[in-house]
N, CA, C and O of each residue as an XYZ file, in Angstrom:
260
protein
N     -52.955    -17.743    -17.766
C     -52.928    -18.614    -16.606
C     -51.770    -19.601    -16.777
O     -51.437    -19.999    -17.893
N     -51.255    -19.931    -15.818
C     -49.611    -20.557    -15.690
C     -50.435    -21.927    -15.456
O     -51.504    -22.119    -14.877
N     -49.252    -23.108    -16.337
C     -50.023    -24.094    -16.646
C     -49.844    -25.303    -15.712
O     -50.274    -26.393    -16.088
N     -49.031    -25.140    -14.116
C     -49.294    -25.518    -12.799
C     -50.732    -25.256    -12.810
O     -51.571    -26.149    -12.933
N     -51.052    -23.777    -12.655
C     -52.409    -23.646    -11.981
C     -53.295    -23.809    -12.764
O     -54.377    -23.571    -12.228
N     -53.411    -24.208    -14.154
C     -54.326    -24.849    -14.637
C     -54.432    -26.152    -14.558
O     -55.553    -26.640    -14.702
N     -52.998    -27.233    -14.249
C     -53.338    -28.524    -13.688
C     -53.756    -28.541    -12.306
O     -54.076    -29.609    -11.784
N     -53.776    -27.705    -11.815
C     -53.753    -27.847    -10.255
C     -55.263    -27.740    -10.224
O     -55.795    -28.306     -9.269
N     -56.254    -26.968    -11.303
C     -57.254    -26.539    -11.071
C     -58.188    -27.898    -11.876
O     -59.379    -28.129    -11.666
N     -57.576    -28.422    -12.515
C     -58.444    -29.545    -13.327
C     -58.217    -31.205    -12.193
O     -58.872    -32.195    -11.867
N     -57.012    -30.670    -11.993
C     -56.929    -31.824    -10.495
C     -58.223    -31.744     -9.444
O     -58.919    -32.650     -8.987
N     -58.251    -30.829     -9.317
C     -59.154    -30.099     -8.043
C     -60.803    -30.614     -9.048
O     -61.764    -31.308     -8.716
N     -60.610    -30.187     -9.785
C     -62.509    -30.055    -10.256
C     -63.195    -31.972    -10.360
O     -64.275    -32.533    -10.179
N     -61.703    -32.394    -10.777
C     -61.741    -34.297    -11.039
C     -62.079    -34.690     -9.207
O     -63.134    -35.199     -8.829
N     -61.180    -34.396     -8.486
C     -61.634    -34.381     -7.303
C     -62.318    -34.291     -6.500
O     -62.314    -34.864     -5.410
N     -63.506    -33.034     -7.214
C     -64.507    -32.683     -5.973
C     -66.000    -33.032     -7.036
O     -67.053    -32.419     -6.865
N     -65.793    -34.294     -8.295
C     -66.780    -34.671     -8.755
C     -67.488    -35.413     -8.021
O     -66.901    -36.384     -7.545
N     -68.832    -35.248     -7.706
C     -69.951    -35.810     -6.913
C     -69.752    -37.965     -7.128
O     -69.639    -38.877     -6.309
N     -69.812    -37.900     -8.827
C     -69.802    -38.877     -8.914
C     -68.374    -39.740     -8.784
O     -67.339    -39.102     -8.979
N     -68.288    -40.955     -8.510
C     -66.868    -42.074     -8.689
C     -66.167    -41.527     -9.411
O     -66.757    -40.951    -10.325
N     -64.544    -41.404     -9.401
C     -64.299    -41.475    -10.905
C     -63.481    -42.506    -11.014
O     -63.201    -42.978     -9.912
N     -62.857    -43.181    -12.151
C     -62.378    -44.611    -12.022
C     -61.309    -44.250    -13.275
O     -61.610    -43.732    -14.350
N     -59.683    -44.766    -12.725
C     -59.144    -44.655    -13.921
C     -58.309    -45.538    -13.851
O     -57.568    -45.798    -12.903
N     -58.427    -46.255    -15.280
C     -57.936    -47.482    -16.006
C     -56.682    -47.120    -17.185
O     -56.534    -46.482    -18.227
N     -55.999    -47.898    -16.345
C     -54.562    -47.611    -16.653
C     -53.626    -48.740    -17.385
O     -53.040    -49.664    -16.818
N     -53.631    -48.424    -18.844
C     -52.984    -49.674    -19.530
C     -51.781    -48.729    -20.590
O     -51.975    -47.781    -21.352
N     -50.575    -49.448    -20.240
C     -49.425    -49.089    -20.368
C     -48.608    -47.717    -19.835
O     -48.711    -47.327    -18.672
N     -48.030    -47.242    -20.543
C     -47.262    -45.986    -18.946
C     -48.004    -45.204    -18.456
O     -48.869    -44.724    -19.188
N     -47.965    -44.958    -17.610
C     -48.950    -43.783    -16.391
C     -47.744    -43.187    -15.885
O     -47.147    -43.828    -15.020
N     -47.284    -42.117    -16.246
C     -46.252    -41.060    -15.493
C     -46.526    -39.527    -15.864
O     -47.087    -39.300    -16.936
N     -46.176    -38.510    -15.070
C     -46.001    -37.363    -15.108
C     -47.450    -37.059    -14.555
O     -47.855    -37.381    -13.438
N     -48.533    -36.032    -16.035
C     -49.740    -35.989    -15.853
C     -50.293    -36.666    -15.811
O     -51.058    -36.538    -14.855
N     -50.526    -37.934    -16.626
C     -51.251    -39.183    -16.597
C     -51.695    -39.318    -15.020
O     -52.779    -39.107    -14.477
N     -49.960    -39.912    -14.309
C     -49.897    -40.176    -12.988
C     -50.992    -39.405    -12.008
O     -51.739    -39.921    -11.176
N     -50.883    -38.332    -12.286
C     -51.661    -36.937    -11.249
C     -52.702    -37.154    -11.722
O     -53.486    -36.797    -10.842
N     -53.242    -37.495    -12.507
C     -55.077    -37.333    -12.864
C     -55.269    -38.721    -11.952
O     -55.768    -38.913    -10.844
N     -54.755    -39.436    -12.756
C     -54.983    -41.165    -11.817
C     -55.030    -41.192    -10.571
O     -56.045    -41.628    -10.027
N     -53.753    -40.653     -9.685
C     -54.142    -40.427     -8.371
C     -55.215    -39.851     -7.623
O     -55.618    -40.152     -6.500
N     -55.650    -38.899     -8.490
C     -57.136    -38.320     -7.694
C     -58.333    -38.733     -8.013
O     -59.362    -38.133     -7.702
N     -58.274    -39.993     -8.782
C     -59.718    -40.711     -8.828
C     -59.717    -41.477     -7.854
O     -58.717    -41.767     -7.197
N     -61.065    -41.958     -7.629
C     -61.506    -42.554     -6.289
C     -61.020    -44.220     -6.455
O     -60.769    -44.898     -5.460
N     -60.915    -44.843     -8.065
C     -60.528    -46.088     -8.094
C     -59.620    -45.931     -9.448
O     -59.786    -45.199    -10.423
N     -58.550    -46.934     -9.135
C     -57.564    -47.041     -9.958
C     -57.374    -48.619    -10.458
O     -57.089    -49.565     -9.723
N     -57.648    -48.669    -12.165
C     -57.489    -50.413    -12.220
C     -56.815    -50.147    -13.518
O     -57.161    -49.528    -14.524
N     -55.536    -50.937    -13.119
C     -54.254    -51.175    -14.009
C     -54.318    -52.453    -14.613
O     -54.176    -53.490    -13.965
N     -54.529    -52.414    -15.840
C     -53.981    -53.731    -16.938
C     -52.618    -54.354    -16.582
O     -51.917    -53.837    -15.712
N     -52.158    -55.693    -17.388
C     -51.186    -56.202    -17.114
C     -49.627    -55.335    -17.721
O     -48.422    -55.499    -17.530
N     -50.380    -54.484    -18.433
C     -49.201    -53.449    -19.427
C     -49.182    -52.454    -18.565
O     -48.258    -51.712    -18.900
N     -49.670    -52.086    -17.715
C     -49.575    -50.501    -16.874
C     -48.101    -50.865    -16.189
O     -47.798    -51.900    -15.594
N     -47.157    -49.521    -16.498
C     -46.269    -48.900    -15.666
C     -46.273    -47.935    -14.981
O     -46.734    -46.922    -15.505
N     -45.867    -47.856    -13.820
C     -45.856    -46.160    -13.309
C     -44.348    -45.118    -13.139
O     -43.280    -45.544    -12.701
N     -44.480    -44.379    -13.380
C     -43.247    -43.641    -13.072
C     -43.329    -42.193    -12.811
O     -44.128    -41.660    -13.581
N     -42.775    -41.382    -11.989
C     -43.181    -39.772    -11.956
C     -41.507    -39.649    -12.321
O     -40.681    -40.333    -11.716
N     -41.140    -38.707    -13.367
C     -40.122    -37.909    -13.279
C     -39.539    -37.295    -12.862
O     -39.224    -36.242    -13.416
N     -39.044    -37.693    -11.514
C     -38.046    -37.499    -10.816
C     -36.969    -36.016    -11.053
O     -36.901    -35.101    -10.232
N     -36.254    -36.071    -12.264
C     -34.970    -35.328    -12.476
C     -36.124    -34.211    -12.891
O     -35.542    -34.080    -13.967
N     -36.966    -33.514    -12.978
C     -37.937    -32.432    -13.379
C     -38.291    -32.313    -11.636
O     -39.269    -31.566    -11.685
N     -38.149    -32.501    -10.693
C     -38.461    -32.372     -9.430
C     -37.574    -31.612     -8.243
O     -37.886    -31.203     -7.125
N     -35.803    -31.609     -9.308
C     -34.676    -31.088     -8.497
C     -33.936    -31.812     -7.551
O     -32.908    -31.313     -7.093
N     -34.458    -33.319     -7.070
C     -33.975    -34.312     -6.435
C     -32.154    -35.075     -6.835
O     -31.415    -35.846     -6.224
N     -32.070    -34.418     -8.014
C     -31.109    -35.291     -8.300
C     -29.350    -34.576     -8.368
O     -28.388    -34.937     -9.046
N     -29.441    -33.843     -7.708
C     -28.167    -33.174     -6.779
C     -27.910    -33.455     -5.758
O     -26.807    -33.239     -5.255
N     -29.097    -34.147     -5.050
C     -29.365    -34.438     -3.584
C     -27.609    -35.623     -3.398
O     -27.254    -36.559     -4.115
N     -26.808    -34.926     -1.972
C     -25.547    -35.878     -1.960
C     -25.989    -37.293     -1.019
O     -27.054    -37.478     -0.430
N     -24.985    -38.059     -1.086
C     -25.415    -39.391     -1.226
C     -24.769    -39.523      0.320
O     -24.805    -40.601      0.913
């Protein structure tokens, strides 16, 4: 199994949990981190949380100006 569709599938299962899910976020939150965090129902960031998604892994950065 290609390891998109195994994040895509653990995204999905965090998602369609009955119960809350709540994710607490202290210091960097990017890439996967980022993607799990987004699909909980509440998100609470410490004073150390950063966010960032990696951009140049996305193909955006040829884009002309």
């Amino acid at each position: 199994m290609a390891y998109l569709e195994t994040v895509g599938q653990v995204l999905q299962a965090i998602e369609q949990l009955p119960q809350p899910t709540i994710a607490a976020i202290q210091g960097p939150c990017a890439g996967a981190g980022l993607e799990i965090a987004s699909v909980c129902d509440l998100r609470i960031a410490g004073h150390s949380a950063r966010f960032g998604a990696p951009v140049m892994k996305l193909g955006f950065f040829n884009v002309p100006r």
